[in-house]
N, C-alpha and C positions, 0 to 999 in steps of 0.2 A: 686483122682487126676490122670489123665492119664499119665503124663509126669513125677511122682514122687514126691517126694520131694525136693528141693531146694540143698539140698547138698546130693542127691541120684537121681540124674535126670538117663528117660530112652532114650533111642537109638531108631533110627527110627522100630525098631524090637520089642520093648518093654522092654528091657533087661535093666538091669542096669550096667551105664559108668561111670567108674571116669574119662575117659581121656576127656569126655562131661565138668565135672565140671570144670575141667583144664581149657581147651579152655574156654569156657566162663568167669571163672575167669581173665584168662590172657586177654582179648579181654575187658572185663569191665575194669581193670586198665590201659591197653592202653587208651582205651575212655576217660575215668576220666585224664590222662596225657594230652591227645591233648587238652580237653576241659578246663583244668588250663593252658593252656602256656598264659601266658603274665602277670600272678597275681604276685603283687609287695609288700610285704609287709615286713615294717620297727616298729619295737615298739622298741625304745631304742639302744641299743646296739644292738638287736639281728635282721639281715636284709636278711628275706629269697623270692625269686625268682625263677618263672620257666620260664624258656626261653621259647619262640613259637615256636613251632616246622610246619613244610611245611606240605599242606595234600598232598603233594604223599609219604613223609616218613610216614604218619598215614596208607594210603593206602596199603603202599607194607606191613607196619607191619602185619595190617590187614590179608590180602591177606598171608603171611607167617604162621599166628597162624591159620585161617582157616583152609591150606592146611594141616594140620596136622590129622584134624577132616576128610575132604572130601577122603584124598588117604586111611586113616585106614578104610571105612564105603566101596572104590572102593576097594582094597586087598580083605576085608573079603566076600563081592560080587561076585567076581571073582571064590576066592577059595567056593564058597556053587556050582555055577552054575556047572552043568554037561557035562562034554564035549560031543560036537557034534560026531557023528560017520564021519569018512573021515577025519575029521582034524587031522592034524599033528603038527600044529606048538603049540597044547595044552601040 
């Protein structure tokens, strides 16, 4: 399996991330949260609800658990790449 195992996934290098499994875990229970909002359920005394939530709050969540994955994958990038000669501002 090229991408690993399921709770050993690899990085676009081939290496193995836990901060992969993170992100994705975190990103699947967000999902699974927006896609419950509005389920109503009552048995007796016991009466549990999730409110709906708006998709630009699923969005930005989104958009915040990703950036976690994308700046760590641009950092590590940066620092392999070799500076150019002339440049200064490296």
């Amino acid at each position: 399996m090229p991408w690993g195992s399921f709770f050993h996934p690899r990085d676009s290098k081939g290496r193995e991330s836990r901060l992969l499994w993170f992100v994705a875990m975190t990103w699947l229970m967000m999902t699974v949260r927006f896609i419950s909002g509005g389920i109503d359920f009552t048995l007796g005394p016991l009466h549990w609800a999730v409110q709906p939530s708006m998709i630009i709050d699923y969005g930005g969540a989104s958009a915040a658990i990703f950036a976690v994955w994308i700046s760590r994958e641009w950092v590590k990038d940066k620092a392999t790449q070799a500076p150019r000669e002339g440049r200064t501002d490296v």
